[in-house]
C-alpha positions as CSV (number, residue, x, y, z in Angstrom):
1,X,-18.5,-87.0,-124.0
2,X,-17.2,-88.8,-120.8
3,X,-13.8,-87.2,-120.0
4,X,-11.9,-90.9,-120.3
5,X,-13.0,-90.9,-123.9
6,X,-11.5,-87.6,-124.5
7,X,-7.7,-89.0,-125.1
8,X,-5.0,-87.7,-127.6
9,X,-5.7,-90.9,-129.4
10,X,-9.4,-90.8,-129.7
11,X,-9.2,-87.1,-131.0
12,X,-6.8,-88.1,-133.6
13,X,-8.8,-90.6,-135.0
14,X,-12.0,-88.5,-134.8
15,X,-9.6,-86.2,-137.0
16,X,-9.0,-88.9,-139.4
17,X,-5.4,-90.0,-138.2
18,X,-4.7,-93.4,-137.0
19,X,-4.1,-92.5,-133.3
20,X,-1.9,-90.1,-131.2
21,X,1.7,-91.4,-131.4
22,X,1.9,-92.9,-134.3
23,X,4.9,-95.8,-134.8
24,X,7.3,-95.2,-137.9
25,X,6.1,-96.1,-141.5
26,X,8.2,-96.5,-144.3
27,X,7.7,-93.3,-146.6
28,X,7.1,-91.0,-143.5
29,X,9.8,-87.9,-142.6
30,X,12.9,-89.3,-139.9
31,X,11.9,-86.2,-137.4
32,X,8.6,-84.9,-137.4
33,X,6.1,-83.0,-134.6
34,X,3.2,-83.8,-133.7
35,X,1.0,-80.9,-131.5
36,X,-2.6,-81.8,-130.9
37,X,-4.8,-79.0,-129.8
38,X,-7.8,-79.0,-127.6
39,X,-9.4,-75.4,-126.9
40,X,-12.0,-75.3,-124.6
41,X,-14.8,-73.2,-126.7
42,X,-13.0,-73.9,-130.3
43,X,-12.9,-77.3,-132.3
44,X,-9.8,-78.9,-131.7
45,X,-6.8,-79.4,-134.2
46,X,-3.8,-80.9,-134.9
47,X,-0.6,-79.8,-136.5
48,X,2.0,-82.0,-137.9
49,X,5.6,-80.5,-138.7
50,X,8.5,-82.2,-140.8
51,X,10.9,-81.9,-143.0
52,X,10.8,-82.3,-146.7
53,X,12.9,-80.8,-149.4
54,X,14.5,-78.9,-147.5
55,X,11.5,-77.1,-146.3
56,X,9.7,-77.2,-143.0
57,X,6.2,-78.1,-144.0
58,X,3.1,-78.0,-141.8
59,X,0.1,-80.2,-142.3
60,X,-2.8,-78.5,-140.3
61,X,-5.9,-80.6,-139.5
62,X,-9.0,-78.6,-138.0
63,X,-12.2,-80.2,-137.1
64,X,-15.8,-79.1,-137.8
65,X,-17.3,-79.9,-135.3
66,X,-16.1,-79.5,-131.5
67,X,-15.4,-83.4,-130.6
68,X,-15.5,-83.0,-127.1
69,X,-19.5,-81.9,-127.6
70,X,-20.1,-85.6,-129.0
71,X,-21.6,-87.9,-127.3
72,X,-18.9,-90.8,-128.0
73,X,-15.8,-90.2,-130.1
74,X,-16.8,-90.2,-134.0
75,X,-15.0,-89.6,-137.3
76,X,-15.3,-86.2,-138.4
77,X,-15.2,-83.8,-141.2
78,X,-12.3,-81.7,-141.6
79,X,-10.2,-79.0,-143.5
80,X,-6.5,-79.9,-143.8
81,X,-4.2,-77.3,-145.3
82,X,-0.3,-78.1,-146.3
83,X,1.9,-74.6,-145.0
84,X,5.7,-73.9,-145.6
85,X,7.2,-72.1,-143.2
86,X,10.9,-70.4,-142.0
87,X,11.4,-71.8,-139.0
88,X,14.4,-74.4,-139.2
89,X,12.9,-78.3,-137.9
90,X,16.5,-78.4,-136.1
91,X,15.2,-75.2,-134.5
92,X,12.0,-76.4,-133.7
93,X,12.8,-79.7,-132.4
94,X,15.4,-78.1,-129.8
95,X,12.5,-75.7,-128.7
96,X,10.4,-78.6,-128.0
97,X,12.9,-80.3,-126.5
98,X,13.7,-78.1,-124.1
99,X,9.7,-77.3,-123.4
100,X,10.1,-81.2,-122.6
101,X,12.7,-81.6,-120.3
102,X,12.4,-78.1,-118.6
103,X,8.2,-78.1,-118.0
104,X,6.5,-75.1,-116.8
105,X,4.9,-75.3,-113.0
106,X,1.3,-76.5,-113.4
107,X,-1.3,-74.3,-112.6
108,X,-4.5,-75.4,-112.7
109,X,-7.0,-73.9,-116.2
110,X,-10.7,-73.2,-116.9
111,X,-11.5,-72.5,-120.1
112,X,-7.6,-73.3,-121.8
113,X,-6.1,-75.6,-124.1
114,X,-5.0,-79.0,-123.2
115,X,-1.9,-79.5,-125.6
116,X,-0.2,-83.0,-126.6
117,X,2.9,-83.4,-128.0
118,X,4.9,-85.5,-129.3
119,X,8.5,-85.3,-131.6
120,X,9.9,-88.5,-132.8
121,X,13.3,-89.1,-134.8
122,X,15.6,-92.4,-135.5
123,X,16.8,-91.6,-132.3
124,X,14.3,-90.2,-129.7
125,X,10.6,-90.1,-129.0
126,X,10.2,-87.0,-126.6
127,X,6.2,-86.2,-125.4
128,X,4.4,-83.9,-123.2
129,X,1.1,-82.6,-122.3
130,X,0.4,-79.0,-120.8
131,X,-1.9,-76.1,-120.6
132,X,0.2,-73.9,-122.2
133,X,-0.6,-70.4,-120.9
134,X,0.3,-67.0,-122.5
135,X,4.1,-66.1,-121.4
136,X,4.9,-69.6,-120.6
137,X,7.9,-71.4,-122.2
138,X,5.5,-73.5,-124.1
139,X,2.5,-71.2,-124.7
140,X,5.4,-69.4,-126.5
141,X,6.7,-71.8,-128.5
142,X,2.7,-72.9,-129.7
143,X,2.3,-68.5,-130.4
144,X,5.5,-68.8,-132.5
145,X,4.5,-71.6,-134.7
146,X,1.1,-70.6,-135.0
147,X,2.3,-66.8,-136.0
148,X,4.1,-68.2,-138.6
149,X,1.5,-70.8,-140.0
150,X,-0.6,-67.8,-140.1
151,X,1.6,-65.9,-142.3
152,X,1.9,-68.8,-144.4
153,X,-1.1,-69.6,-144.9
154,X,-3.3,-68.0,-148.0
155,X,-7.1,-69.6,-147.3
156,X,-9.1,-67.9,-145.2
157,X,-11.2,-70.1,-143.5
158,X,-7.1,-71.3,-142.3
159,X,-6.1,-68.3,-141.4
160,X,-9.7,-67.7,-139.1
161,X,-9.1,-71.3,-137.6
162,X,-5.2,-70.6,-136.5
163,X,-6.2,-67.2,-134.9
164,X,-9.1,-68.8,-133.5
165,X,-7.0,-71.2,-131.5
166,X,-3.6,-68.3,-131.1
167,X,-6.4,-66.7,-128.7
168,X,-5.9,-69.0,-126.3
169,X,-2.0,-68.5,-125.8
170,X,-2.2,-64.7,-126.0
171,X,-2.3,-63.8,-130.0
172,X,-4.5,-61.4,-131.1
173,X,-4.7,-62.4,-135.2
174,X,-7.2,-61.0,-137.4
175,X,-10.2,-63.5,-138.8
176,X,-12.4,-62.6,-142.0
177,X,-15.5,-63.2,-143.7
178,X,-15.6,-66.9,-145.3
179,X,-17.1,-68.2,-148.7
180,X,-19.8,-70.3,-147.7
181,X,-18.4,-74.1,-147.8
182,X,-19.4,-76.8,-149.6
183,X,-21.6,-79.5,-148.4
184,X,-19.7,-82.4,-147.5
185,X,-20.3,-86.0,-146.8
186,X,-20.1,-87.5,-143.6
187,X,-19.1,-91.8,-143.5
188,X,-19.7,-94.0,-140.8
189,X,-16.9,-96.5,-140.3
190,X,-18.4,-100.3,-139.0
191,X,-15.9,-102.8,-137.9
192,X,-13.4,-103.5,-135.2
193,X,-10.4,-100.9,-134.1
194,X,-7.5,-102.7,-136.8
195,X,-10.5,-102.3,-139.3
196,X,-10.8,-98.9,-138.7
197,X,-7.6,-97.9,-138.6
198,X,-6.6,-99.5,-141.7
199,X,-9.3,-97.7,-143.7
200,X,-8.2,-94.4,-142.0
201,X,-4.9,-94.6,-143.3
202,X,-5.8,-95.1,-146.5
203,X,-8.0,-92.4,-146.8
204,X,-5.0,-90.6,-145.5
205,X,-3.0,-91.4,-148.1
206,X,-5.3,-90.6,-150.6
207,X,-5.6,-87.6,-148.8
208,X,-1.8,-86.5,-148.9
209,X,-1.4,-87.6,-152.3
210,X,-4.2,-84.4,-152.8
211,X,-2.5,-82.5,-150.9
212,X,1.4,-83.1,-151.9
213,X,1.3,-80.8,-154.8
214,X,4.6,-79.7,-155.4
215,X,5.5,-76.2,-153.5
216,X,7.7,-73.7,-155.1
């Protein structure tokens, strides 16, 4: 893939999301984050965190297939898991923030983790993009959440894909033998960008409606 293809936005799509940043819908949570993940050896994935009954929920999106190994950007499969974890959103939006306004000095990566991300609320929309290194304000802030998704989380093939990408910020989490997956069907989407778009966001509704069992 030609490097100007590879944007936050074309990612997210690949990953079934409508784009990057995505504007406020009726329905969604006031204050969510958004970090999208792009290891350099790993497929990439993207972790959305909000607020919903009181809980701190996680919705983790991991690719099959390493999307910057395509020729063009394409829709592709996926595993998405729904997590509860402790940390407070208040707590993680003021991490973020700070990550934000305070950046680390750029160094320049081979072989890291581009990382995009994005926290909107009723009143702010703060963004950033960064290699984030072990022992740097955000490559410890990405080890934190990721430490805790991985305690959360209770499927393996999860667990494998959150310490898979935790090597790249310094964690060293265990990864097990998987069940072998089901086959799964791949669709090709025709039709213009609004077309696109609006048949990705319905198969991600149908998709969270799966997925929004309720959580003890």
């Amino acid at each position: 893939m030609q490097l100007e293809q590879y944007t936050p936005d074309a990612v997210c799509r690949a990953l079934g999301l409508q784009g990057f940043n995505e504007p406020w819908q009726r329905g969604k949570p006031l204050r969510a984050l958004r970090l999208l993940l792009q290891p350099s050896f790993s497929p990439e994935c993207c972790i959305d965190i909000f607020e919903e009954a009181d809980q701190t929920i996680v919705e983790l999106r991991v690719a099959h297939t390493h999307i910057w190994h395509l020729v063009a950007p394409r829709l592709v499969a996926v595993d998405r898991y729904r997590l509860v974890i402790a940390e407070r959103m208040e707590d993680i939006a003021a991490s973020f923030r700070q990550v934000a306004v305070n950046p680390a000095h750029r160094v320049v990566m081979l072989d890291g983790m581009p990382v995009h991300g994005v926290f909107r609320s009723p009143d702010e929309t703060i963004s950033t993009s960064d290699g984030p290194g072990k022992g740097t304000p955000f490559g410890d802030l990405i080890s934190h959440l990721l430490n805790q998704m991985f305690a959360a989380c209770d499927v393996a093939s999860g667990r494998n894909a959150i310490a898979e990408v935790g090597k790249y910020v310094g964690l060293k989490l265990p990864q097990e033998a998987e069940p072998e997956r089901p086959v799964k069907t791949t669709i090709t989407m025709l039709g213009d960008v609004v077309e696109q778009e609006a048949l990705l966001g319905a198969l991600d509704a149908v998709s969270r409606r799966r997925l929004n069992q309720p959580i003890d």
